[in-house]
N, CA, C and O atoms as a GROMACS GRO file, in nm:
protein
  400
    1UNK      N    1   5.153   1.365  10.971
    1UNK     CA    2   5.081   1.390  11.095
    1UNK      C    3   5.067   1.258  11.170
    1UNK      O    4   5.019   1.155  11.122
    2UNK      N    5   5.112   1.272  11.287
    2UNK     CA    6   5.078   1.143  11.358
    2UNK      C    7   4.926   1.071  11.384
    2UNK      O    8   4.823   1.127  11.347
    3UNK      N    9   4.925   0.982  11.430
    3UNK     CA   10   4.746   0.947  11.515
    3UNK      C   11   4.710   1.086  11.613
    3UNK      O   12   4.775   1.171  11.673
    4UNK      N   13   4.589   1.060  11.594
    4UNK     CA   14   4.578   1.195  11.707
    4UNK      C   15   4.433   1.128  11.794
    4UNK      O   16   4.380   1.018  11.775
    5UNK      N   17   4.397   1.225  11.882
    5UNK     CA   18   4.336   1.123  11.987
    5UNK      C   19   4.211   1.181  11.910
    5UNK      O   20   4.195   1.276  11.833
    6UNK      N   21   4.128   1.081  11.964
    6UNK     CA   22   3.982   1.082  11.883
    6UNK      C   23   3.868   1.176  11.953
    6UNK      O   24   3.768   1.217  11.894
    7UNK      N   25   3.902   1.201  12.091
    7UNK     CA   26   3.872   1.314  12.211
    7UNK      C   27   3.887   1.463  12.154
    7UNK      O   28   3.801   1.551  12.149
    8UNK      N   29   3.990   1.466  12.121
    8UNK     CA   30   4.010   1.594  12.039
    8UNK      C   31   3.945   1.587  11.886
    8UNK      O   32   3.857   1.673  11.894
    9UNK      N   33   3.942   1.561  11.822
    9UNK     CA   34   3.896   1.496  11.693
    9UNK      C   35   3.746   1.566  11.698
    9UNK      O   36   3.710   1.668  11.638
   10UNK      N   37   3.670   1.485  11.785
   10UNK     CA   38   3.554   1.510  11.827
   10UNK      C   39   3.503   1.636  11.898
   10UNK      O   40   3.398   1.692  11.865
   11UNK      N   41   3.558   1.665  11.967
   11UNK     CA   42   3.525   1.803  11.998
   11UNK      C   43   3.548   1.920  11.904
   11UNK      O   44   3.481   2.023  11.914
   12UNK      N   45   3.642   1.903  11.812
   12UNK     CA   46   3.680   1.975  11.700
   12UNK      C   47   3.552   2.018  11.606
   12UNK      O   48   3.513   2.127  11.563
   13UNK      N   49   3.492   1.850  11.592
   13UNK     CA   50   3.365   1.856  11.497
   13UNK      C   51   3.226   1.912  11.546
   13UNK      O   52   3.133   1.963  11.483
   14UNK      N   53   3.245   1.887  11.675
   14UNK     CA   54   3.122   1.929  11.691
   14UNK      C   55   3.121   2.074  11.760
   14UNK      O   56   3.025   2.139  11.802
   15UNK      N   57   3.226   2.099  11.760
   15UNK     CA   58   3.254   2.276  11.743
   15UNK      C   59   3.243   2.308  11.622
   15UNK      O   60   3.184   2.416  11.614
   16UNK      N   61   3.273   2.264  11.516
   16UNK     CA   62   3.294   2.327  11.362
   16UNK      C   63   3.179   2.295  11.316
   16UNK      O   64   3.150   2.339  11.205
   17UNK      N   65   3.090   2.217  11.381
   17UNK     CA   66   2.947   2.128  11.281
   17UNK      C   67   3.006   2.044  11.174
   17UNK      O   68   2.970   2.055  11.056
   18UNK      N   69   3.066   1.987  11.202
   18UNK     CA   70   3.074   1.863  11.114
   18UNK      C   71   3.098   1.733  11.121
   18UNK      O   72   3.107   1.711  11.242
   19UNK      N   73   3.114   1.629  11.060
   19UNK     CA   74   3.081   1.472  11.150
   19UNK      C   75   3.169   1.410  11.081
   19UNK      O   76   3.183   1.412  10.959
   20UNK      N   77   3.235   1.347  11.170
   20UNK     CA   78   3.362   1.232  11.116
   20UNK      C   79   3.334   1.043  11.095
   20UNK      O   80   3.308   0.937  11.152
   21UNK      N   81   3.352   1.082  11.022
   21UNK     CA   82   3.333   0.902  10.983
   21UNK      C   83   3.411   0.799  11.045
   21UNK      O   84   3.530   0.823  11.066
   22UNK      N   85   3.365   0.692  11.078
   22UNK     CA   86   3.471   0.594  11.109
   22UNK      C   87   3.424   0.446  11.019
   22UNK      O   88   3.318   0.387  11.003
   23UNK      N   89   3.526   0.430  10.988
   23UNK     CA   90   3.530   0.300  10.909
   23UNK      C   91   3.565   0.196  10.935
   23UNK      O   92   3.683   0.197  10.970
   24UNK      N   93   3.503   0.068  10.937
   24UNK     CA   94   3.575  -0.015  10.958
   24UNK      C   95   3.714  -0.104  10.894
   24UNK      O   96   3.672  -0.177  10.804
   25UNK      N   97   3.837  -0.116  10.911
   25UNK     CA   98   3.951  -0.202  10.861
   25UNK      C   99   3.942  -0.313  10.882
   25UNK      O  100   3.903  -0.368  10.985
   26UNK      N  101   3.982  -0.362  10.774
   26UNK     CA  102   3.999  -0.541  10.754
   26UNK      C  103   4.125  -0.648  10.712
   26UNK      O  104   4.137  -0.770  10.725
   27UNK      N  105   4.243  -0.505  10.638
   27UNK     CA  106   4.307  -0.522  10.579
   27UNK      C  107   4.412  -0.443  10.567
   27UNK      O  108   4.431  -0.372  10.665
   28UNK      N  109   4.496  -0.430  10.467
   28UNK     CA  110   4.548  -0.334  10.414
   28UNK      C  111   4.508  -0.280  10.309
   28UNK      O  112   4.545  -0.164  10.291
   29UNK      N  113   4.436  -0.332  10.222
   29UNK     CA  114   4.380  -0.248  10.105
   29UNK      C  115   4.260  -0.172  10.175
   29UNK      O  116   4.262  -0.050  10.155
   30UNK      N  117   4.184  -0.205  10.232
   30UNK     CA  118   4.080  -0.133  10.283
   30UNK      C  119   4.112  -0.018  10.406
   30UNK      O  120   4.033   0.062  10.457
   31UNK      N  121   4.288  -0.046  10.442
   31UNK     CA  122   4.314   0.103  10.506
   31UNK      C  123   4.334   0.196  10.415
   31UNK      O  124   4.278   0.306  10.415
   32UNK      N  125   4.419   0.156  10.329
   32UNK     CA  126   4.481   0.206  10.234
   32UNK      C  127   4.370   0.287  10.128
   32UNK      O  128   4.399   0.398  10.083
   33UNK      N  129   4.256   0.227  10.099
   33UNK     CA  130   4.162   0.305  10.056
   33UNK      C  131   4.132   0.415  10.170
   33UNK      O  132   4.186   0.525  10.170
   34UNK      N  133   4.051   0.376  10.255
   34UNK     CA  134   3.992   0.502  10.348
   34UNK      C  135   4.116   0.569  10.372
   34UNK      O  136   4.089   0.665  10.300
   35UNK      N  137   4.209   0.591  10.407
   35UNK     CA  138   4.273   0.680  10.403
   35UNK      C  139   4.302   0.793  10.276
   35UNK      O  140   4.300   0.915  10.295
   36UNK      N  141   4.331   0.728  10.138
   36UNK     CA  142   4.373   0.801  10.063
   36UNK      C  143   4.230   0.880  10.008
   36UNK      O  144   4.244   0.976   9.932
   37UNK      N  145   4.076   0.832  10.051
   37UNK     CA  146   3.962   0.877  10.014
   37UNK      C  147   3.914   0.981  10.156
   37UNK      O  148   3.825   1.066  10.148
   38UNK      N  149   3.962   0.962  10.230
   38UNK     CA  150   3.974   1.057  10.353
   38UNK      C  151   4.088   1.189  10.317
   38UNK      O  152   4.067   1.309  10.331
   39UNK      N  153   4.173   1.143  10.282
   39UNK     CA  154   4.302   1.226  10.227
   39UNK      C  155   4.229   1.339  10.107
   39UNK      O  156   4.222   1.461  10.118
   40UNK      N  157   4.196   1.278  10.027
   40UNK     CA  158   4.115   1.371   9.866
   40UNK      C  159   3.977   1.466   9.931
   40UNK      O  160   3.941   1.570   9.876
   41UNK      N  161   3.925   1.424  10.028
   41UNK     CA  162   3.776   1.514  10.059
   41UNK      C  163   3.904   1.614  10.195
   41UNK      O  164   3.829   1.706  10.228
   42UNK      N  165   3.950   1.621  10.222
   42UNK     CA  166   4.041   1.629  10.330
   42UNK      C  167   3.940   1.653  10.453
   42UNK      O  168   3.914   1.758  10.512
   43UNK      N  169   3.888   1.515  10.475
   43UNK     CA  170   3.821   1.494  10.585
   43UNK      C  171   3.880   1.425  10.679
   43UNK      O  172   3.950   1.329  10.645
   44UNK      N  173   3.865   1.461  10.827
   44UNK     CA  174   3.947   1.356  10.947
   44UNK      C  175   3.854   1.192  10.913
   44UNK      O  176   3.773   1.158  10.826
   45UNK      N  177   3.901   1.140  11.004
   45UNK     CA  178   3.905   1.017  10.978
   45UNK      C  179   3.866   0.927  11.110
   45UNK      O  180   3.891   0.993  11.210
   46UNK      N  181   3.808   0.787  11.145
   46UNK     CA  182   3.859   0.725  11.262
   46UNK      C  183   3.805   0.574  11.199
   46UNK      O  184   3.702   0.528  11.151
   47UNK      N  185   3.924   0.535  11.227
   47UNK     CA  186   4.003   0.392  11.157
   47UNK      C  187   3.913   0.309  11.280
   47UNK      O  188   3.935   0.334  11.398
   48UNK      N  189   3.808   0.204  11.238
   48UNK     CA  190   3.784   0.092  11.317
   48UNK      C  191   3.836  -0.031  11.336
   48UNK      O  192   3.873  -0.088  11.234
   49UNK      N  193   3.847  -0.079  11.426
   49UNK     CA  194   3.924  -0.229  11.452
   49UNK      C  195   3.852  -0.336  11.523
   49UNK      O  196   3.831  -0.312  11.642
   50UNK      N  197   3.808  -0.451  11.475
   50UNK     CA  198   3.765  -0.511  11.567
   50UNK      C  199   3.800  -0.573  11.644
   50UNK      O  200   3.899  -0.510  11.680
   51UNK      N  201   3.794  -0.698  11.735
   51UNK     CA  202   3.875  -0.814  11.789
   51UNK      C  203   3.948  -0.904  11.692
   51UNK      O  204   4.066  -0.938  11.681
   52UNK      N  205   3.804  -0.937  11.604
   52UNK     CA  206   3.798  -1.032  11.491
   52UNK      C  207   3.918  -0.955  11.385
   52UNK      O  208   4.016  -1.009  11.334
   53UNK      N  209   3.897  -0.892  11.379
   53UNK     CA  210   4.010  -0.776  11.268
   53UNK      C  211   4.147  -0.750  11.355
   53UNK      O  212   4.228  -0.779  11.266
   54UNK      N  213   4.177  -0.738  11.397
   54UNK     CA  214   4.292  -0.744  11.490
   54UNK      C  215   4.350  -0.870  11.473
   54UNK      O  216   4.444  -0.872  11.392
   55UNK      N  217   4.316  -0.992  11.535
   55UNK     CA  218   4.328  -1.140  11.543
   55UNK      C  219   4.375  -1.157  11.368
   55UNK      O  220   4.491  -1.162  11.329
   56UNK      N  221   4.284  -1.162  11.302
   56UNK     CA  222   4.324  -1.136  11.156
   56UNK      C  223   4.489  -1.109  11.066
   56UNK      O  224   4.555  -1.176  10.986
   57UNK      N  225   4.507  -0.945  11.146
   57UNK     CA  226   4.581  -0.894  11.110
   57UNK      C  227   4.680  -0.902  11.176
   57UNK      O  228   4.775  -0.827  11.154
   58UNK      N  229   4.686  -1.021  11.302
   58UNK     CA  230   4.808  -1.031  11.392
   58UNK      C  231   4.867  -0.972  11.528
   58UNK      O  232   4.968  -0.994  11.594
   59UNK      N  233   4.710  -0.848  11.546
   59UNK     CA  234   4.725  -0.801  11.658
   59UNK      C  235   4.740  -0.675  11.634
   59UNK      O  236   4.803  -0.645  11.533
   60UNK      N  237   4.674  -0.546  11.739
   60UNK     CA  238   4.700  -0.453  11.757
   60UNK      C  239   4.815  -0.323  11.701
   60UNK      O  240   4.798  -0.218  11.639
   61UNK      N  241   4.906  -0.376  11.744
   61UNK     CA  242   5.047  -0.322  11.756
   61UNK      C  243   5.073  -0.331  11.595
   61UNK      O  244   5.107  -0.244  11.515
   62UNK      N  245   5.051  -0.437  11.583
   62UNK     CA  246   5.056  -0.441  11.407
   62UNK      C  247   4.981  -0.329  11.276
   62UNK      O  248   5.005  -0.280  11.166
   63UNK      N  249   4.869  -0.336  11.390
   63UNK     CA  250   4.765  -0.225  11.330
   63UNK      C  251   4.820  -0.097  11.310
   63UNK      O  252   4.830  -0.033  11.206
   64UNK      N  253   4.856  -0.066  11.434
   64UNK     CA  254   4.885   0.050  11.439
   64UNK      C  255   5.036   0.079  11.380
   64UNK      O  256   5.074   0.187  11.335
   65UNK      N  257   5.108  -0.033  11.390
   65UNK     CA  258   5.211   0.009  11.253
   65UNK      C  259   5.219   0.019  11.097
   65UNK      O  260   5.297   0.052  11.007
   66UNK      N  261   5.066  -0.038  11.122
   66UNK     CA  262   5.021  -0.018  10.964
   66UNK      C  263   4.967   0.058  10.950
   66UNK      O  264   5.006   0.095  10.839
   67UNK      N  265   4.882   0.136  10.984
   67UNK     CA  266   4.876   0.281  10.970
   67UNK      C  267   4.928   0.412  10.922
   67UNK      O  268   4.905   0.495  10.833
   68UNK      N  269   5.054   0.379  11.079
   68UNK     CA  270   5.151   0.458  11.089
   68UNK      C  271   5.230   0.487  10.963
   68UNK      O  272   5.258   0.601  10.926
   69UNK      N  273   5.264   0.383  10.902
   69UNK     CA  274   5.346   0.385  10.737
   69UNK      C  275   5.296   0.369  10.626
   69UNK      O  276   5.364   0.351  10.525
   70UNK      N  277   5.123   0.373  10.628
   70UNK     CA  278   5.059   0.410  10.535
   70UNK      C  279   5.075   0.574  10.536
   70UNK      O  280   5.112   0.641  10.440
   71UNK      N  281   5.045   0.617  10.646
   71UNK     CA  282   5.002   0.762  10.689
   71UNK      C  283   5.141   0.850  10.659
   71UNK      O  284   5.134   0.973  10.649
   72UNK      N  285   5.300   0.762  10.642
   72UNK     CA  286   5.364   0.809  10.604
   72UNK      C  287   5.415   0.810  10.471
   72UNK      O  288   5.492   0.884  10.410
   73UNK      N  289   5.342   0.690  10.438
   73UNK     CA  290   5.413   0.664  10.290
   73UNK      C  291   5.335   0.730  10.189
   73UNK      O  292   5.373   0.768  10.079
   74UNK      N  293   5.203   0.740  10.249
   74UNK     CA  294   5.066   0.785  10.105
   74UNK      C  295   5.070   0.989  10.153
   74UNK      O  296   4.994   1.073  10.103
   75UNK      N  297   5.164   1.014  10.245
   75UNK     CA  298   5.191   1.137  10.270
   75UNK      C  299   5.046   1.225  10.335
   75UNK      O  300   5.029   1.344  10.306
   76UNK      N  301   4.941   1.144  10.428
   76UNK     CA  302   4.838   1.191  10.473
   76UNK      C  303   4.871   1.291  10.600
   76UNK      O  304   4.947   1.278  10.696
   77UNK      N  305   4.786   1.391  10.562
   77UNK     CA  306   4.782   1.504  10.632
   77UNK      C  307   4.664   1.541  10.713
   77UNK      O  308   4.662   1.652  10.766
   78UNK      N  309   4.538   1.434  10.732
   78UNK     CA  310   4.474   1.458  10.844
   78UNK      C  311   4.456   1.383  10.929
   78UNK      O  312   4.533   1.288  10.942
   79UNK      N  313   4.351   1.402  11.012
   79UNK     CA  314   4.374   1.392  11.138
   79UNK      C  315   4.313   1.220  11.131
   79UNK      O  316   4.200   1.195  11.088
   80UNK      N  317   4.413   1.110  11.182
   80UNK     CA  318   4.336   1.040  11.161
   80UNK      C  319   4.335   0.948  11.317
   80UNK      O  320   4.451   0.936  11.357
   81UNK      N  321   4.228   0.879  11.416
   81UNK     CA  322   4.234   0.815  11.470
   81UNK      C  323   4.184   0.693  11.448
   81UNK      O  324   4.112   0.661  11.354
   82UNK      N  325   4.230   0.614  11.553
   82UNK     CA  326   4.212   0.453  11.563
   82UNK      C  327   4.133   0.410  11.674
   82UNK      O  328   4.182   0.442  11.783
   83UNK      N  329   4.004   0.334  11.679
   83UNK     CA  330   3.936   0.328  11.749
   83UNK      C  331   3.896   0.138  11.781
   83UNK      O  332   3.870   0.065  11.685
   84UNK      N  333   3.897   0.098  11.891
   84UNK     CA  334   3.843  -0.053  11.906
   84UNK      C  335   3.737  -0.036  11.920
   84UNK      O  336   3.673   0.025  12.005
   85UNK      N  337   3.691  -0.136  11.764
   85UNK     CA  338   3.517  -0.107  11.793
   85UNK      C  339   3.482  -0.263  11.854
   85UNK      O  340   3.511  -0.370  11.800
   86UNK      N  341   3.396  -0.239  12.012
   86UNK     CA  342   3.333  -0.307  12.083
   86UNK      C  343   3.443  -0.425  12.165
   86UNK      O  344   3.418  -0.543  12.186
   87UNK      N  345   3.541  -0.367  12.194
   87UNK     CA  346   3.616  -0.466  12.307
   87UNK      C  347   3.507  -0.507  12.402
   87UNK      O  348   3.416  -0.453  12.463
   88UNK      N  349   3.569  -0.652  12.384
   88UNK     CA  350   3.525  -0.756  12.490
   88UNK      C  351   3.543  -0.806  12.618
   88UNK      O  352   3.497  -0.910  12.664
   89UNK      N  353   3.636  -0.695  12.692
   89UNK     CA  354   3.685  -0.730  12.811
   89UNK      C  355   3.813  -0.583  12.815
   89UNK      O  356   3.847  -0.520  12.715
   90UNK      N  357   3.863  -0.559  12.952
   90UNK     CA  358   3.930  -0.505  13.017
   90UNK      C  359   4.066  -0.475  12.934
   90UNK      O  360   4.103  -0.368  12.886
   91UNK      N  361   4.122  -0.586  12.931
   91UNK     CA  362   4.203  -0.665  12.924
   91UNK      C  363   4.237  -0.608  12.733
   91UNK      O  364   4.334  -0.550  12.684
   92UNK      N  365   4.130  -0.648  12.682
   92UNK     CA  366   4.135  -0.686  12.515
   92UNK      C  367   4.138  -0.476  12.495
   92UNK      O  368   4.192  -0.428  12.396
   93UNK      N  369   4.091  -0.412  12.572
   93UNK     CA  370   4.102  -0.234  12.588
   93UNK      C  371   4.212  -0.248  12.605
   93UNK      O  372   4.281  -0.259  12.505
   94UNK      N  373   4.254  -0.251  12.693
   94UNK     CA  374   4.403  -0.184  12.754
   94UNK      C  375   4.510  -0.284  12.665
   94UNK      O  376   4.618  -0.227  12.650
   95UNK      N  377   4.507  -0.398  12.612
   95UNK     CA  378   4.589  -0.455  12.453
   95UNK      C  379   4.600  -0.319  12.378
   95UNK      O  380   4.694  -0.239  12.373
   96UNK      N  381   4.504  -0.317  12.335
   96UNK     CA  382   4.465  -0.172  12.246
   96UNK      C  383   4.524  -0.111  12.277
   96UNK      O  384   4.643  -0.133  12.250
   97UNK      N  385   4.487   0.024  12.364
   97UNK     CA  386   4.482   0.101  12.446
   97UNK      C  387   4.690   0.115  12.427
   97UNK      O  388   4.750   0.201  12.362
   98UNK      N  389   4.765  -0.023  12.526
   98UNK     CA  390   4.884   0.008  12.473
   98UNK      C  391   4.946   0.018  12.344
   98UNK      O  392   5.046   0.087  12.322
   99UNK      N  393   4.872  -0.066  12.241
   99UNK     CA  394   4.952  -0.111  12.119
   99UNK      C  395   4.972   0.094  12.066
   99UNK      O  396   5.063   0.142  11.998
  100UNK      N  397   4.874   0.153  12.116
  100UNK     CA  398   4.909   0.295  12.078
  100UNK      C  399   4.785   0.370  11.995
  100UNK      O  400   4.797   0.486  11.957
   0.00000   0.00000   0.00000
């Protein structure tokens, strides 16, 4: 299953009554956990990122290719989005925003 938008995600839950977690990422082991512990409850998901965590990990785009081939390799089947928690500018959104 690809990323899916977190708009939909959300309206999903709070049509169904239920509440989605978002976690924060730091790493790859710590995606790699929440996902495969998101995967076993088969609960959706929304992957946090910070500036500081981004910068870290080399940037955006990176993020989201790490994801992407976790989400393919650990064979996850829900819904999971990616969210910038607390951009600092316009600019540091729409980075995001394109990386996907």
């Amino acid at each position: 299953m690809p990323l899916v938008s977190m708009k939909e995600m959300l309206i999903d839950a709070k049509e169904n009554g239920y509440a989605v977690g978002q976690y924060n990422i730091n790493n790859l082991e710590f995606t790699q956990a929440i996902l495969e512990a998101s995967q076993e409850e088969n609960a959706p998901v929304i992957l946090g990122v910070s500036e500081g965590a981004a910068r870290y990990m080399s940037g955006f785009y990176t993020i989201v290719k790490m994801v992407e081939g976790l989400m393919h390799d650990l064979n996850i089947t829900i819904p999971v989005a990616i969210h910038l928690d607390h951009g600092s500018s316009f600019e540091k959104c729409k980075e995001a925003i394109d990386a996907g």
